[in-house]
N, C-alpha and C positions, 0 to 999 in steps of 0.2 A: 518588043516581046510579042511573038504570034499567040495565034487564039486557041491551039492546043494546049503550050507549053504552061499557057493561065490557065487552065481546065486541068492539066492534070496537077498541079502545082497546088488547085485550091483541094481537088477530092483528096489527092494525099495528108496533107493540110487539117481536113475534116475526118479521115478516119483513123488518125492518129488521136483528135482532140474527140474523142465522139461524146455525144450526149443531149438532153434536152434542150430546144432553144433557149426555154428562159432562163435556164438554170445557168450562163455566160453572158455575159453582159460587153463581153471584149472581141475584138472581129483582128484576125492579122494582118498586117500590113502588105501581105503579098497576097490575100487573097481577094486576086482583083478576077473580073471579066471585063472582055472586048465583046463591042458589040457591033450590027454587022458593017456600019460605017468608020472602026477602026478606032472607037473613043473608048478609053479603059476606065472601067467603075470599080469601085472600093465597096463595099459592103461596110456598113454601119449598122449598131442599134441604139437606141433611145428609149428611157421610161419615161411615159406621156402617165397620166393620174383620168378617167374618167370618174364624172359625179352619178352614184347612183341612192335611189332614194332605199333605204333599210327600215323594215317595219320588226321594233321589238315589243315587247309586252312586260309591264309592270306587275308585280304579284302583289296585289292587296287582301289584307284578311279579316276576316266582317263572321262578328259572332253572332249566332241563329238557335234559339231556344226551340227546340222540339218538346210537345209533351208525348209522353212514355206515358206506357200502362206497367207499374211496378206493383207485383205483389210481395207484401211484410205479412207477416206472420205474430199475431199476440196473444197471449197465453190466456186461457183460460181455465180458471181453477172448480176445481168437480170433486165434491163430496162422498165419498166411498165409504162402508160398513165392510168390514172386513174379522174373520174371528180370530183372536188369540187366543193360546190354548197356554195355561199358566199351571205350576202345582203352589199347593199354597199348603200351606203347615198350621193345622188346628191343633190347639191344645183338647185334652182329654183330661179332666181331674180326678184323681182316686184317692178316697177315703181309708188311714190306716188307723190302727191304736196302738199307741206303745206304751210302756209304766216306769211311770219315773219316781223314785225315794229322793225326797229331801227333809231335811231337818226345817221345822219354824220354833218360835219361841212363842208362847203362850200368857200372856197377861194373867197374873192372879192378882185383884182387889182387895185390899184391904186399908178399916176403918181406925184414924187414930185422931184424938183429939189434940189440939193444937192453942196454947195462949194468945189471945188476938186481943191484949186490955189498949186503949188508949185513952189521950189527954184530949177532952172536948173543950175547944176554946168559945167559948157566948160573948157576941159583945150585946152591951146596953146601950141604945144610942137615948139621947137629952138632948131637948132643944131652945133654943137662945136668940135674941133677936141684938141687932147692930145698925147704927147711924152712918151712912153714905153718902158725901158729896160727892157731887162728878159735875162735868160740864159737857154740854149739850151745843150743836149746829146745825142751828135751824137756818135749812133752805128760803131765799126769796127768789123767785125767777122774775125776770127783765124782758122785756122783747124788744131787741134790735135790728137794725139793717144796714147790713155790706153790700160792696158791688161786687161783680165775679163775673169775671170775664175767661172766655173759654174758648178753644177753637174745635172748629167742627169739620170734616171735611165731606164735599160736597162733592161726588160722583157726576164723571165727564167723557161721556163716551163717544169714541172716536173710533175710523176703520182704518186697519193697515195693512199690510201685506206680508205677507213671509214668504220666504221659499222654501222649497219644500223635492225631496231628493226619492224620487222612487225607479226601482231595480227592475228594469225590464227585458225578457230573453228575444235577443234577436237571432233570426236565422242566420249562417253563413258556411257557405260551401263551397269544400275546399279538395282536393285529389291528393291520394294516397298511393305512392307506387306498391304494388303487388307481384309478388315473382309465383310465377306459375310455370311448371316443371311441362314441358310439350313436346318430351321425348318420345323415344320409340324405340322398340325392339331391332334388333342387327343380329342378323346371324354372321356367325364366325366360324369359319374351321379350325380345330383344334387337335394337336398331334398327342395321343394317348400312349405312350411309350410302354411295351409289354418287355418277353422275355429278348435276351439280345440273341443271335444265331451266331456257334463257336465254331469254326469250320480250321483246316487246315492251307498255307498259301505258302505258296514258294515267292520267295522275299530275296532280293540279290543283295549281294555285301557291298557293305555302305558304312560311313559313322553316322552315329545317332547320339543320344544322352541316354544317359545310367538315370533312370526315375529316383535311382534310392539318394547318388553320391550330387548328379547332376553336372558332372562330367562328360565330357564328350571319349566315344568309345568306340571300337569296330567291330561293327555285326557281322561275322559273316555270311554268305550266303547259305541258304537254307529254307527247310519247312518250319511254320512258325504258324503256334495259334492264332488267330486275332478274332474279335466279338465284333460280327454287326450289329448295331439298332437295328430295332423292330419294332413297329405298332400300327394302329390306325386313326385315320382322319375324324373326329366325330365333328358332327354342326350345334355348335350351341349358341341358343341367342342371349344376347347381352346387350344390356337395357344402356340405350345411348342419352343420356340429359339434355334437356335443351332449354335452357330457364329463360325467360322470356317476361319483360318488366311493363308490365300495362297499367296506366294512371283507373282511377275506381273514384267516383266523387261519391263526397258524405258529406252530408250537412251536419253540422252542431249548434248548441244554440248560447250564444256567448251574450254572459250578463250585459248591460247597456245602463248605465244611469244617467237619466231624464229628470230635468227640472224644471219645476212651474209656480206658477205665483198664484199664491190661495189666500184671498182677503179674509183678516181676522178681526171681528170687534174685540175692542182693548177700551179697559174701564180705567180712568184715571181720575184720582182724589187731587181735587182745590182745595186748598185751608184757607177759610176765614174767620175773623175776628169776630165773635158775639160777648156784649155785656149784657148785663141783667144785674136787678137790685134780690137780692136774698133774704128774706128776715131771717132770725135765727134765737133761742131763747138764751139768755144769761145766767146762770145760776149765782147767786152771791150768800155765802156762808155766813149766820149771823150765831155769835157765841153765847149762851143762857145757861147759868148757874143751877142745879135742880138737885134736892133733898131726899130722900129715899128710906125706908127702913130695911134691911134684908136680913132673912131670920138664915139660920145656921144651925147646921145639928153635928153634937160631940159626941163619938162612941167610944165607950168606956169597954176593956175585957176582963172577963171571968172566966175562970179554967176550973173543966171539971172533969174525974176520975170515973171512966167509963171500962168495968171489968167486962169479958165475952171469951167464950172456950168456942173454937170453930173447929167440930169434925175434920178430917181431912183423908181423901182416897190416895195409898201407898199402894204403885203398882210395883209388883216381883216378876220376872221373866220366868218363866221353867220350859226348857227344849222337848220338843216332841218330836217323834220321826211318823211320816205320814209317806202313805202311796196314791200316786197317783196315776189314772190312764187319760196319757195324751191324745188326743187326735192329728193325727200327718197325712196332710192331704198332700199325693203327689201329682206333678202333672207329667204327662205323657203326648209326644208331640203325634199326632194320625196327617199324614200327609196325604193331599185330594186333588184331584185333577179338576180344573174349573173352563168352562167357556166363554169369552167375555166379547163381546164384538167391540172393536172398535172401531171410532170413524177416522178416517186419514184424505187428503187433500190430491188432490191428480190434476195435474196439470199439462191440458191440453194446449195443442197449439192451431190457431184458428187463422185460415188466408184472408186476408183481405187487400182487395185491391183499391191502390190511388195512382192518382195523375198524379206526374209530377213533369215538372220542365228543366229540360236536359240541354246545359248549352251546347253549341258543338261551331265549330271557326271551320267555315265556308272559302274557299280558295278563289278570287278573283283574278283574271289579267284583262287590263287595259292595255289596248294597242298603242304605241307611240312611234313616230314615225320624223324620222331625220334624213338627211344628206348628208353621206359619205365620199371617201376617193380613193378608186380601188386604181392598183398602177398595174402596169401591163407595158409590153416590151415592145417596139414595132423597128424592123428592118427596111432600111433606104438606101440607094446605091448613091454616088459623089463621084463625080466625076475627077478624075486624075492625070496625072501628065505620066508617060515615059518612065520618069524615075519613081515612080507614086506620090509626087508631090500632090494636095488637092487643088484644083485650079481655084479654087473661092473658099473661103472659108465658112466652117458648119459651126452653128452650136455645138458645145459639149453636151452629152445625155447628162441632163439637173432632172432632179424633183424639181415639178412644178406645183406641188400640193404639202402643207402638213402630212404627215403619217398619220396611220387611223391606230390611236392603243385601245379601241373598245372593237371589237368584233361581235356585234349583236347579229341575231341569224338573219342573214339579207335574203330579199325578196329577188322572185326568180328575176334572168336575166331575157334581155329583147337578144333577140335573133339580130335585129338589124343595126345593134350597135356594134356587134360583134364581130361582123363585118365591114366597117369603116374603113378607111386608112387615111391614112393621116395625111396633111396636106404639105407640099415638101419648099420648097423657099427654092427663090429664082434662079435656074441653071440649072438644079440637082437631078432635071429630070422626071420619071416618071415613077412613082411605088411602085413595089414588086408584089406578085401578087401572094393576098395570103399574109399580112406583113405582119398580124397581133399575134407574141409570143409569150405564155403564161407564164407567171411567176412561181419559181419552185417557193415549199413550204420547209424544208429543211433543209440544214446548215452543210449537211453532207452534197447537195447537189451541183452549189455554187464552185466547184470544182472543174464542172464538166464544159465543156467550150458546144456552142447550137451549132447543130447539124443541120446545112440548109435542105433544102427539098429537090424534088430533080429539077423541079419547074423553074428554079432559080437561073440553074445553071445551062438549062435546055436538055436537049437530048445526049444522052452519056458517050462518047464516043473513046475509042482503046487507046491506050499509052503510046503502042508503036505510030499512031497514026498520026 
């Protein structure tokens, strides 16, 4: 095979397969060059993995109390005189006379005498005397002595403890989302439809539909009314919403029960045993016989006939008519207008400003820095026989690295690695120049077969040649 017939063999070759180098990973089999001592090379590629060092950053979040200057506002209450104006309704009292007839009944006294004899009972009393025994107990007192025992108790005082339970407001602050409306005005054009314009048009024949049956029907050709719209554009603005949800801290102050130990003196009773001797008196009952005389007295009755004539007043009713003049006092109500002041309460509202301390979460990144392996494609020619046999045998293109599944943002790259080429194993030859070919990013390009350069191939010479 001459050194044309591989030159145009391989351009043909390439501008059939066009595309990125890295984006083909596969070389053809007939795309060979000779070179000027008559030795034919193969074009290969290879993924080689270089390490480079990738600097990413950690977000750590660190909360930071700021104090604010917040002004509240608290009410203050103000005493005001103010007049109200009232009607009030006084009585007025008027004196009348009027004459009223009624009948009374009239007492007339009169004197009659009346029997009033009775029976006087007298008694006589006489007196008489009588012999009385009885028996008598005469007291003798003793004086004795018991024992008596008693218990007493005897107060022991000691200190203890109790617990003891009090309610106390502790602060705590918490966020509240709040929706606040941060729209805004839009104007709009708007079509204000007026009278429509009824003109005359020549309309060629055609079928249409029957508006009434909804039939299809043949118009013929002719003049025929028909109504255009008509109106105009006006601009109106119309309020566009934009609700928007921002956290608002408020503190509240939430009960809290606390407990402590508060030493109590406590009094406690011992019982002990006391005797003691008691004297005490005896009384002893002694029986004595005793004589007595006791006088008595007997009343005797006498009845005796006491005559008496007692007057007595007989009252007789007799009816009289009598007049009399009443007095009728009426009242009558005078209504009066009064001015009263009163006082009423007004309630101001008074700024005052406080510090307070407002947290707020502070954004950090720490730098962290590792070794990655980025791959990248590099081109070497192989030397070949005649048939395209290789005279020596190549590595296959392997990974020689893990895959990277974290893509943290890598730090720039050295010019001079970039320029490298890879060192080629014994016989193969020399790199070509130019040899690192990028790796595509999407799935789409791995399609397209590398387009080598001219320099690969030298200088371009014509088909017929």
């Amino acid at each position: 095979m001459n050194v044309p017939s591989c030159a145009a063999l391989a351009l043909s070759v390439l501008a059939i397969c066009g595309g990125p180098a890295a984006a083909q990973l596969w070389c053809p089999s007939s795309a060979c060059i000779t070179s000027a001592d008559g030795q034919a090379y193969r074009l290969v590629y290879q993924t080689v993995y270089d390490q480079q060092e990738v600097t990413a950053y950690r977000i750590e979040y660190q909360t930071v109390c700021e104090e604010q200057q917040v002004t509240t506002y608290r009410p203050v209450w103000e005493t005001q005189m103010r007049e109200c104006r009232y009607t009030v309704s006084r009585p007025v009292m008027e004196t009348s006379t009027r004459e009223e007839r009624y009948t009374v009944c009239r007492p007339v006294w009169e004197t009659q005498m009346r029997d009033c004899s009775y029976n006087r009972v007298r008694y006589v009393q006489e007196t008489a005397e009588r012999e009385e025994r009885y028996t008598v107990c005469r007291p003798v007192w003793e004086t004795c002595q018991r024992q008596e025992c008693y218990t007493v108790r005897r107060p022991v005082y000691e200190t203890a403890y109790r617990t003891e339970c009090q309610t106390v407001m502790r602060p705590v602050t918490t966020c509240r989302t709040e929706y606040v409306d941060q729209g805004c005005y839009a104007e709009q054009m708007v079509f204000k439809p007026s009278l429509p314009k009824t003109r005359l048009r020549w309309v060629s024949g055609g079928s249409t539909i029957d508006p009434a049956t909804g039939a299809p029907i043949y118009q013929p050709p002719g003049l025929y009314w028909e109504q255009t719209p008509r109106g105009t554009y006006e601009v109106q603005r119309i309020w566009q919403p934009n609700v928007v949800a921002r956290q608002v801290p408020q503190t509240t102050y939430v009960p809290q029960t606390v407990s402590r130990q508060v030493p109590v003196q406590v009094c406690r009773y011992q019982e002990e045993q006391v005797c003691r001797n008691v004297p005490y008196q005896v009384c002893r009952m002694v029986q004595e016989e005793q004589v007595r005389k006791v006088p008595y007295t007997v009343c005797r009755q006498v009845v005796e006939r006491v005559e008496q004539q007692v007057p007595q007043q007989v009252c007789r009713w007799v009816n009289e008519e009598r007049v009399q003049q009443i007095p009728v006092t009426t009242c009558r109500m005078v209504y009066e207008q009064r001015v009263e002041k009163v006082p009423y309460r007004v309630c101001r509202m008074e700024a005052v400003q406080e510090t307070v301390r407002v947290p707020r979460c502070v954004e950090k990144r720490i730098p962290i820095t590792y070794t990655c392996r980025v791959p990248r494609v590099v081109c070497y020619r192989v030397a070949v026989d005649p048939c395209g046999v290789p005279l020596q045998d190549y590595p296959p293109a392997t990974v020689t690295g893990p895959p990277v599944e974290k893509q943290p943002t890598p730090a720039a790259k050295q010019d001079g690695e970039a320029g490298k080429a890879p060192a080629l194993g014994p016989g193969e030859g020399e790199p070509l120049t130019e040899p690192k070919v990028e790796m595509p990013e999407k799935a789409d390009s791995e399609s397209r077969t590398p387009a080598p350069s001219s320099d690969v191939f030298g200088p371009r010479k014509d088909a017929s040649t």
